[in-house]
RODO-2510 file (C-alpha; in nm, 4 decimals, decimal comma):
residues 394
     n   res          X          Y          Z
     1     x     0,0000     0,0000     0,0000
     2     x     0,1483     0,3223    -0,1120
     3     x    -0,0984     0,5902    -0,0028
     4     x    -0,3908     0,6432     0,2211
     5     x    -0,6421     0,8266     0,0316
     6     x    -0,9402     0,8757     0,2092
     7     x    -1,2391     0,8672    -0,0369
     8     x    -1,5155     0,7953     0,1732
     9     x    -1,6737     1,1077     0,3648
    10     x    -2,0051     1,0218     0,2612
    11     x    -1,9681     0,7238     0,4546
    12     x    -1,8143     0,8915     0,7620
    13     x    -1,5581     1,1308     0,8454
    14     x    -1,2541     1,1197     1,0870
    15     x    -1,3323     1,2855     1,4074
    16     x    -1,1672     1,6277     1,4347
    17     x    -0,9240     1,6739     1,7153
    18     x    -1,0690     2,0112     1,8104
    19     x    -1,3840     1,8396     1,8644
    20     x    -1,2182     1,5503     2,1022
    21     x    -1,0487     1,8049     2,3159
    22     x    -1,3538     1,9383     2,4320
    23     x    -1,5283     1,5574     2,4831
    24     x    -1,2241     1,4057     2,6429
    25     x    -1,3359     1,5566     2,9923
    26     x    -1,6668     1,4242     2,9356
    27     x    -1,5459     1,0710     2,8533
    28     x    -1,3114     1,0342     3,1810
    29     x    -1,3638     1,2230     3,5343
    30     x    -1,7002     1,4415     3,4268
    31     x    -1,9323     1,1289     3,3934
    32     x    -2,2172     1,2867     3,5713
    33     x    -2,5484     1,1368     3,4733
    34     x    -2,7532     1,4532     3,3207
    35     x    -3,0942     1,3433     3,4952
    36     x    -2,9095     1,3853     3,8834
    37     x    -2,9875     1,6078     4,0971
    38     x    -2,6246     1,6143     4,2518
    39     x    -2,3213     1,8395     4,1122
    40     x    -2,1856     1,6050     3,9029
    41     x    -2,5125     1,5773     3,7348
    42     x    -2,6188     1,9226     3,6869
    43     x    -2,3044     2,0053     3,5394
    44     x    -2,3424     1,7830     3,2723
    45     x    -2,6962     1,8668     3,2325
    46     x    -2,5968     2,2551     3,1596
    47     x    -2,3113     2,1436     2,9727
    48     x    -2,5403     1,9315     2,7376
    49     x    -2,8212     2,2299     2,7381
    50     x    -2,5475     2,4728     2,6147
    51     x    -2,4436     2,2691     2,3688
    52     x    -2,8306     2,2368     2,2377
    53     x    -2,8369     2,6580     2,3079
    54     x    -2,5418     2,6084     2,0445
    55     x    -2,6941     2,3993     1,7612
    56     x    -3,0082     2,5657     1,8001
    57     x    -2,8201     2,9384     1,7276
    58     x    -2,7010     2,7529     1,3836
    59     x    -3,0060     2,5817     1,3013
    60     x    -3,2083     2,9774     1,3707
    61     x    -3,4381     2,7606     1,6037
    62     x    -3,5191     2,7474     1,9995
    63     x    -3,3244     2,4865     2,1715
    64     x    -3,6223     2,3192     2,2813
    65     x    -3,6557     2,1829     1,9667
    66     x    -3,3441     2,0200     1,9482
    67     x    -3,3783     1,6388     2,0218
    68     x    -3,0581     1,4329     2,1351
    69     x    -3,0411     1,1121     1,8783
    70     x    -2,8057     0,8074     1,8657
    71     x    -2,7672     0,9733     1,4921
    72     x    -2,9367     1,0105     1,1100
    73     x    -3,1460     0,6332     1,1293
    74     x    -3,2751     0,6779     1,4536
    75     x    -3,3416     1,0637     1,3893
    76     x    -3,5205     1,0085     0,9976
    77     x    -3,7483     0,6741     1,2177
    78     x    -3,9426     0,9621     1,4467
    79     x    -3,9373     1,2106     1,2240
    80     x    -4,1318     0,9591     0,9679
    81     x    -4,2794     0,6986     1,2059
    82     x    -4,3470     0,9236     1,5114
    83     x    -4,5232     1,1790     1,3487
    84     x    -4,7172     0,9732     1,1653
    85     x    -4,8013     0,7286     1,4045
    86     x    -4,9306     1,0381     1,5967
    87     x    -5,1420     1,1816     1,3354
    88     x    -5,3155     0,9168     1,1730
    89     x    -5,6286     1,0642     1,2992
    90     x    -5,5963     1,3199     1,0624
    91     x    -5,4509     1,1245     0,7618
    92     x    -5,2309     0,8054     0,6651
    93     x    -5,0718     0,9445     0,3469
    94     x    -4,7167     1,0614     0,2970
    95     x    -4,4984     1,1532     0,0301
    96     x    -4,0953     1,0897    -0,0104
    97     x    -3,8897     1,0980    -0,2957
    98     x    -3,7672     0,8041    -0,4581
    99     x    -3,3660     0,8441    -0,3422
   100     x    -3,4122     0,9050    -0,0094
   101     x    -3,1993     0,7226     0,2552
   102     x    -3,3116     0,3821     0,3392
   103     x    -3,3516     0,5784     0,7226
   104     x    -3,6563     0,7218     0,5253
   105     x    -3,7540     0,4303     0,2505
   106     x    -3,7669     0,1520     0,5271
   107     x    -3,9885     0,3451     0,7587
   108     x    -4,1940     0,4420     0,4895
   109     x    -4,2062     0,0420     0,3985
   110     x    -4,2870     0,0149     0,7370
   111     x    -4,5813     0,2600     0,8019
   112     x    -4,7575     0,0728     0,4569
   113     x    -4,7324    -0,2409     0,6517
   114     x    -4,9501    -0,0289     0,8834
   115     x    -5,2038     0,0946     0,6237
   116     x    -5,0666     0,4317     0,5735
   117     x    -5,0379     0,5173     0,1589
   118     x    -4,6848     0,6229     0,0075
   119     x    -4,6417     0,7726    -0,2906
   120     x    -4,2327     0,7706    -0,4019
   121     x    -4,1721     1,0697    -0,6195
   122     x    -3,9519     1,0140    -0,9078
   123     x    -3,6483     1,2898    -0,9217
   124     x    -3,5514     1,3647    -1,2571
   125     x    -3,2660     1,2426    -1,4848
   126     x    -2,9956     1,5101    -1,3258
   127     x    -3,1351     1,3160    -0,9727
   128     x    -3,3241     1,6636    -0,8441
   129     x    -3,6166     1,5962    -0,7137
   130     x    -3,8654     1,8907    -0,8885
   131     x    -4,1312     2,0840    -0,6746
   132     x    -4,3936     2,0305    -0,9578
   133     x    -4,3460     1,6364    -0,9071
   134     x    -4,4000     1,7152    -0,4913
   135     x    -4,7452     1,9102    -0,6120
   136     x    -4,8626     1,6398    -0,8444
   137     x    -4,7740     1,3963    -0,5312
   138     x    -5,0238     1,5474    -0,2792
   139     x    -5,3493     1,5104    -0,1678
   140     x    -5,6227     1,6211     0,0866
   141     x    -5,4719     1,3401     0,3457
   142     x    -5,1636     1,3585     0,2595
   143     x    -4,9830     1,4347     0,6322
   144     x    -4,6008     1,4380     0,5359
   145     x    -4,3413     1,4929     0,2843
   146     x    -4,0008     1,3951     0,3326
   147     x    -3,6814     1,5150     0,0712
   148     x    -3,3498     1,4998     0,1794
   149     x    -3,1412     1,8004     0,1193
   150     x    -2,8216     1,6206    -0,0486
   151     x    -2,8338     1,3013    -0,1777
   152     x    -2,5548     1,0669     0,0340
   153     x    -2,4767     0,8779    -0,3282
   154     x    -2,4788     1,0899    -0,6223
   155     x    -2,4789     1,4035    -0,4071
   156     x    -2,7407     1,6128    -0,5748
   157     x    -2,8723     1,9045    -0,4009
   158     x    -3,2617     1,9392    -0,3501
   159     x    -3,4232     2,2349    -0,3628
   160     x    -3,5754     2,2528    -0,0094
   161     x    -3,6235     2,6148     0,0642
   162     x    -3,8314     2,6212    -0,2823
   163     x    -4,0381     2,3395    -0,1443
   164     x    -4,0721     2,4487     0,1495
   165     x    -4,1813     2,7742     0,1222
   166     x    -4,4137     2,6581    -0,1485
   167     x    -4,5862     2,3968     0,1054
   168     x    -4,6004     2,6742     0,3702
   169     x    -4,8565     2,8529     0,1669
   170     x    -5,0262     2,5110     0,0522
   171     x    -5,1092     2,4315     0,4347
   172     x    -5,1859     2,8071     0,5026
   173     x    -5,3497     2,7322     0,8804
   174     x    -5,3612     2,4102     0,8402
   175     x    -5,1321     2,1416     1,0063
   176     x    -5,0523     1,9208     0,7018
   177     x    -4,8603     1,8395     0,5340
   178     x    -4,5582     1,8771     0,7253
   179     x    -4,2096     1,8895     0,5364
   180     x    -3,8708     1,6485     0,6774
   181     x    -3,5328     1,7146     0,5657
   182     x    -3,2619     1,4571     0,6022
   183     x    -2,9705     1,6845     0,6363
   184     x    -2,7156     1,4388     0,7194
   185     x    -2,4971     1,5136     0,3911
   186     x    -2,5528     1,8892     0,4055
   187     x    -2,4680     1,9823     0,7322
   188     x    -2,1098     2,1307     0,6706
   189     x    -2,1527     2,2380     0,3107
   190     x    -2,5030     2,3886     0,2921
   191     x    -2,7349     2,6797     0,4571
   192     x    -2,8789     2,4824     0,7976
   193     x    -3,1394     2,7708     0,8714
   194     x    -3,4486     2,6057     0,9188
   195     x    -3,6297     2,9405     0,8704
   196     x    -3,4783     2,9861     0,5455
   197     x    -3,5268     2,6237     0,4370
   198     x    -3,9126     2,6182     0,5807
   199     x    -3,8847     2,2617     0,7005
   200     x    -4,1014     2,1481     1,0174
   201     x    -3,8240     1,8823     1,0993
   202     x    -3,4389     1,8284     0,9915
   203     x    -3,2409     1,5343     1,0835
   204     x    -2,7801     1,5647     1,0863
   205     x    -2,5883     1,3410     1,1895
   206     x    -2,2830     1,3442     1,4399
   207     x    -2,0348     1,1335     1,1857
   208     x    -2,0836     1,3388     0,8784
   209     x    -1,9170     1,6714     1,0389
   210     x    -1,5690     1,5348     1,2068
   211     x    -1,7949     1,4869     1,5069
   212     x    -1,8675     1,1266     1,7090
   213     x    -2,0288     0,8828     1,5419
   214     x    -2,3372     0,7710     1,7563
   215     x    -2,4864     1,0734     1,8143
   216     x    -2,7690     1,3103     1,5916
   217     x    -3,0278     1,4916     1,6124
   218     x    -3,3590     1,6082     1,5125
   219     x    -3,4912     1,9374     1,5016
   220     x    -3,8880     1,9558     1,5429
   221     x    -4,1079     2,2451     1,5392
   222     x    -4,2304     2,3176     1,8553
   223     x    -4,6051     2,1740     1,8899
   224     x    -4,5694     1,9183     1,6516
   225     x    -4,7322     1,6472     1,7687
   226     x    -4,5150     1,3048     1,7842
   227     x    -4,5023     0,9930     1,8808
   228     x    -4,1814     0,8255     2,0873
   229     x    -4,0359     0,5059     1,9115
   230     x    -3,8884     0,4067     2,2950
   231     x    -4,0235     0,3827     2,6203
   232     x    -3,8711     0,4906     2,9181
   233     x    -3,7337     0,8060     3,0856
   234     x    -3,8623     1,1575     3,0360
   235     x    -3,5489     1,2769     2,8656
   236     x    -3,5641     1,5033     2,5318
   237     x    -3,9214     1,5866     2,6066
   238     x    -4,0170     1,1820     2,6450
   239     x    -3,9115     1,1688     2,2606
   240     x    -3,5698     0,9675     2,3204
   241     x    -3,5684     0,8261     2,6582
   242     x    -3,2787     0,6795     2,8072
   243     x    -2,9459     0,8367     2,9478
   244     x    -2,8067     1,1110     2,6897
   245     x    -2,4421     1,0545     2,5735
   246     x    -2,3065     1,3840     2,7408
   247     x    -1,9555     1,3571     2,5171
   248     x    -2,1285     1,2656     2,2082
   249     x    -2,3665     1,5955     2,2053
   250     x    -2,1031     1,8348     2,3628
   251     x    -1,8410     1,7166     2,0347
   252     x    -2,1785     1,7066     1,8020
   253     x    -2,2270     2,0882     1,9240
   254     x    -1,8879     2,1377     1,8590
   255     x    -1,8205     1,9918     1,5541
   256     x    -2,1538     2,1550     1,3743
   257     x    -1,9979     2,5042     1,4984
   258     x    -1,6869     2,4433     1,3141
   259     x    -1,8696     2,2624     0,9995
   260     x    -2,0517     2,5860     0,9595
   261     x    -1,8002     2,8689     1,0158
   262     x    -1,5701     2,7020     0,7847
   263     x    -1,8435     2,5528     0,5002
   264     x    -1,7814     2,8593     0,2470
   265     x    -1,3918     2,8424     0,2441
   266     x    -1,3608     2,4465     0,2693
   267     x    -1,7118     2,4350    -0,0137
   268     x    -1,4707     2,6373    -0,2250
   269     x    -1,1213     2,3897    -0,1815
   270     x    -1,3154     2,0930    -0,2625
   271     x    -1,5728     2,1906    -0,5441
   272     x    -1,2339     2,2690    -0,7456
   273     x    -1,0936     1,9136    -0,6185
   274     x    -1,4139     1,7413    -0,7068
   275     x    -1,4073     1,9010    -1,0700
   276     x    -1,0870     1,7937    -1,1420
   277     x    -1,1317     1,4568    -1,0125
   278     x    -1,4763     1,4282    -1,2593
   279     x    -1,2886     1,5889    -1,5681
   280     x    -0,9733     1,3494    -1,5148
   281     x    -1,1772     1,0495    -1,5122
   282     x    -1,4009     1,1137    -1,7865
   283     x    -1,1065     1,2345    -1,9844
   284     x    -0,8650     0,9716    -1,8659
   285     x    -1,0896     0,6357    -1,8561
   286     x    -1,3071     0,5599    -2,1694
   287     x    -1,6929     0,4845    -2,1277
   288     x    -1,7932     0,6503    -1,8429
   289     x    -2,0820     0,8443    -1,7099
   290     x    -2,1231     1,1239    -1,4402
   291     x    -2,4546     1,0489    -1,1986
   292     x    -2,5951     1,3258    -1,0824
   293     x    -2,6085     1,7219    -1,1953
   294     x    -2,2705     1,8500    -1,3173
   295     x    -2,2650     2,1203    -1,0993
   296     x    -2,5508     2,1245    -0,8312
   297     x    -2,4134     1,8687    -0,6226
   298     x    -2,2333     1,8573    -0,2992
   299     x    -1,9192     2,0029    -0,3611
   300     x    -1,7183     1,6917    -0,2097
   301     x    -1,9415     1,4888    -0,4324
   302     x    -1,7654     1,2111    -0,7600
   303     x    -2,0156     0,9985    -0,8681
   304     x    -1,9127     0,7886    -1,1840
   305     x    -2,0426     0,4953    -1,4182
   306     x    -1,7367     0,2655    -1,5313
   307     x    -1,9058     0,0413    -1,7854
   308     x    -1,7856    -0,2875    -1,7983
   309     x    -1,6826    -0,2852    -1,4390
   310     x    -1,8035    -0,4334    -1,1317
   311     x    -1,7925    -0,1539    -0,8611
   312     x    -1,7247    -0,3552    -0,6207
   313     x    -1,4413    -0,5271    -0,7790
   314     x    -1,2790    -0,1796    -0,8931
   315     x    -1,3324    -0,0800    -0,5086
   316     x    -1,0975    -0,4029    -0,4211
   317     x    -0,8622    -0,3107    -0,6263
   318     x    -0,8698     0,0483    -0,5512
   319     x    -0,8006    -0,0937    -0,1385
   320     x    -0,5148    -0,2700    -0,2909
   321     x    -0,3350     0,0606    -0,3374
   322     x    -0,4299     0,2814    -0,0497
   323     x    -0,7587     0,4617    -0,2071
   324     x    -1,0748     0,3612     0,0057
   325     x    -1,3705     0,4778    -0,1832
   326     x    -1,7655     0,3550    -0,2063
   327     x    -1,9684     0,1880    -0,4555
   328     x    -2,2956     0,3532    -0,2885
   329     x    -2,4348     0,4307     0,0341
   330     x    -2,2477     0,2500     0,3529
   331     x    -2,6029     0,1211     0,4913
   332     x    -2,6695    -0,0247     0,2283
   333     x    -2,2825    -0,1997     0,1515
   334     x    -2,4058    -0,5826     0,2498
   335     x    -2,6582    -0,5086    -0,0455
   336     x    -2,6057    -0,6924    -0,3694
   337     x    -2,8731    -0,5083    -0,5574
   338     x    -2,8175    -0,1853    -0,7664
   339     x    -2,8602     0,1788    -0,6119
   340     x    -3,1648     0,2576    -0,5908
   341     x    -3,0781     0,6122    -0,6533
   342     x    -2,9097     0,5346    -0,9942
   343     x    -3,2346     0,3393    -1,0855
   344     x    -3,4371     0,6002    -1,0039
   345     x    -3,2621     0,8119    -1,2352
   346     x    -3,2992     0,6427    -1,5511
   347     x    -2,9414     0,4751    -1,5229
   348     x    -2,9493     0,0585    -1,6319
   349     x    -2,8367    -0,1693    -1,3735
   350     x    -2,5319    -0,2756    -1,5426
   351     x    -2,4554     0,1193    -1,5000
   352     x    -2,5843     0,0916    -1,1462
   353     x    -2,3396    -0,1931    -1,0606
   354     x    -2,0450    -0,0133    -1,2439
   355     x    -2,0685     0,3108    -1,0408
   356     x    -1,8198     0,4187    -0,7889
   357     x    -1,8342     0,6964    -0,5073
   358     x    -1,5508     0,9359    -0,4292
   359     x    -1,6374     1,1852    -0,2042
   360     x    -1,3514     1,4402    -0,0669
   361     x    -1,3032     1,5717     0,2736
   362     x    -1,0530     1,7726     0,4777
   363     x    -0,7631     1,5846     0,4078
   364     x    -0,8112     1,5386     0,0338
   365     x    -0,4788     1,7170    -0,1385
   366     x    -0,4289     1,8252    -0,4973
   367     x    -0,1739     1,5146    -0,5188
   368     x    -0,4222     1,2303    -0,3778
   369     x    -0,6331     1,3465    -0,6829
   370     x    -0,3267     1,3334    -0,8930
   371     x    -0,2154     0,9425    -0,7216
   372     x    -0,5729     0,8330    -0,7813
   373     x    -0,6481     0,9805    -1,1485
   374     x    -0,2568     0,8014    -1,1792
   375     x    -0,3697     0,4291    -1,0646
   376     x    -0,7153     0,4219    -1,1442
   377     x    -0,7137     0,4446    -1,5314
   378     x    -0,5034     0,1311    -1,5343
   379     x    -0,6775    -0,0457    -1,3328
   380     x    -1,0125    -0,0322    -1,4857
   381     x    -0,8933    -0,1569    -1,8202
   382     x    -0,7521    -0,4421    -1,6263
   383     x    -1,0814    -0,5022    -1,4711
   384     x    -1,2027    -0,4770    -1,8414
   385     x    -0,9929    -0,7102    -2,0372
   386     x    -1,1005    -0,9784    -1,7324
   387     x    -1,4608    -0,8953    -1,7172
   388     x    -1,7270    -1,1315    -1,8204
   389     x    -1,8960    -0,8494    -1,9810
   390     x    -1,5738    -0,8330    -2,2530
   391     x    -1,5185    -1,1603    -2,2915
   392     x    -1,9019    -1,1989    -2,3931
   393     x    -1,8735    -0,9034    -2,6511
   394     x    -1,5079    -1,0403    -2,8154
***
């Protein structure tokens, strides 16, 4: 192994050592339990309330509706099956797009099981997800819509705000529908104003910033009505009981503070990485395909067809010499099937099965795009001249 190229920040990201300063006291002698009434445990319990003060400043939102998570799943399951296990009453139809997370697809799988209606909206060839298809999606029961702001494989961005503000006005004084970001691949790139976006609930997790992985949250509009997936303790307003992981929220606090002072200038380093990753492939390796929009798309974002390849033998091979990339979504990685993204999109499954995600983070240099544009070009027509797919077309 030469290098270590670190291709995989879609997956999860390193945790920043600016962020483990601050948890390190709150992983060794300041273990107070948050729900004492001692010392010990109020002084975790106002250390873990200013660090919700803190995210709630970012997200232009009252703390109080911040809710601790163990991270995106848990955080996209009550946003989807709390609130509409609580509101039934009033309707048992939602509408998601077609590439969300599987956070959002399984629940939605889940709440059918239950009798509740799901419409999956289609996003269009460029993988945006259009507000016209999100009108032409609702109806007079329809309770919930659900879009994720960034797309974790082919990292198209939505256009939330638009829909948003558009289903604002729909709903008038109404309650319904209510609109669910999954800002998991956003947070640290995008706006995270929930006024400006006019969403009613946005879920970000703790390993997609440089922050601890087992922590998230989700934000909820105050008097939203919703039902806990857990049973237990009173903590984060009987939403998520159980024992909150003090170090986990103080470094998630942390660690969204730092995404989002330093998005712009680190937005700016890797959008010009990213492009010169996509225009060295496609330039250096014959038939292959960009997913997603050429340009409105996260700007750590590579998301590439290699016909005649399987991804996931490309990835091996890729291991082999120190550059650790994806071939989709890490949830999904014991999966055998094609992205569902890239079939919602119009791409084949052979294109599906050939695709391979790079995504870029703070570490990513000028030269690791210069080693991998080096080794990979080689390596696929290696893969190529072995492939069952050439050997059937010679």
């Amino acid at each position: 192994m030469n290098r270590f190229v670190y291709l995989d920040h879609a997956a999860t990201t390193p945790l920043d050592k600016r962020v483990f300063r601050v948890m390190k006291p709150w992983l060794t002698n300041k273990f107070g339990n948050p729900s004492s009434f001692h010392s010990p445990g109020k002084e975790a319990k106002d250390a873990m309330e200013a660090a919700r003060v803190k995210i709630s400043k970012i997200l232009s939102c009252r703390a109080e509706e911040i809710i601790f998570t163990s991270g995106g799943t848990e955080s996209d399951n009550l946003a989807i099956l709390g609130f509409a296990r609580a509101n039934a009453a009033s309707g048992k139809h939602i509408v998601v797009s077609a590439i969300e997370h599987h956070a959002v697809l399984e629940a939605a799988n889940q709440l059918e099981r239950e009798g509740f209606e799901v419409m999956r909206v289609l996003p269009n060839a460029d993988g945006i997800v259009e507000l016209g298809a999100i009108k032409a999606a609702l109806r007079p029961d329809t309770i919930l819509v659900s879009v994720m702001y960034a797309n974790n494989e082919i990292g198209t961005i939505q256009p939330i705000s638009e829909i948003g503000n558009w289903l604002q006005k729909y709903r008038g004084e109404k309650k319904y529908p209510i609109f669910h970001t999954d800002a998991c691949q956003a947070a640290g790139a995008l706006e995270l104003s929930v006024e400006k976006l006019h969403v009613d609930a946005m879920t970000i997790n703790g390993s997609k910033i440089y922050g601890p992985k087992g922590v998230g949250l989700l934000y909820l509009r105050k008097n939203l009505r919703v039902q806990p997936l857990q049973f237990g303790g009173a903590q984060e307003r009987g939403l998520r009981p159980g024992t909150e992981n003090v170090a986990g929220i103080i470094g998630l606090a942390v660690a969204l503070e730092l995404a989002d002072k330093e998005k712009n200038k680190e937005a700016e380093r890797l959008a010009e990485l990213r492009d010169k990753l996509i225009t060295g492939i496609l330039l250096s390796v014959p038939k292959t395909k960009l997913n997603g929009h050429a340009t409105n798309r996260l700007p750590n974002n590579v998301n590439i067809s290699f016909l005649d390849v399987e991804g996931e033998a490309l990835m091996l091979y890729l291991d082999a010499k120190g550059i650790f990339v994806s071939t989709g979504s890490a949830c999904a990685s014991a999966s055998l099937d094609p992205s569902h993204v890239l079939l919602a999109i119009g791409k084949s499954p052979e294109e599906a099965h050939g695709a391979m995600r790079f995504t870029l983070g703070c570490s990513t240099t000028d030269k690791d795009v210069d080693y991998v544009l080096k080794v990979l070009p080689p390596l696929v027509e290696k893969l190529r001249m072995i492939s069952s797919v050439s050997i059937n077309q010679t």
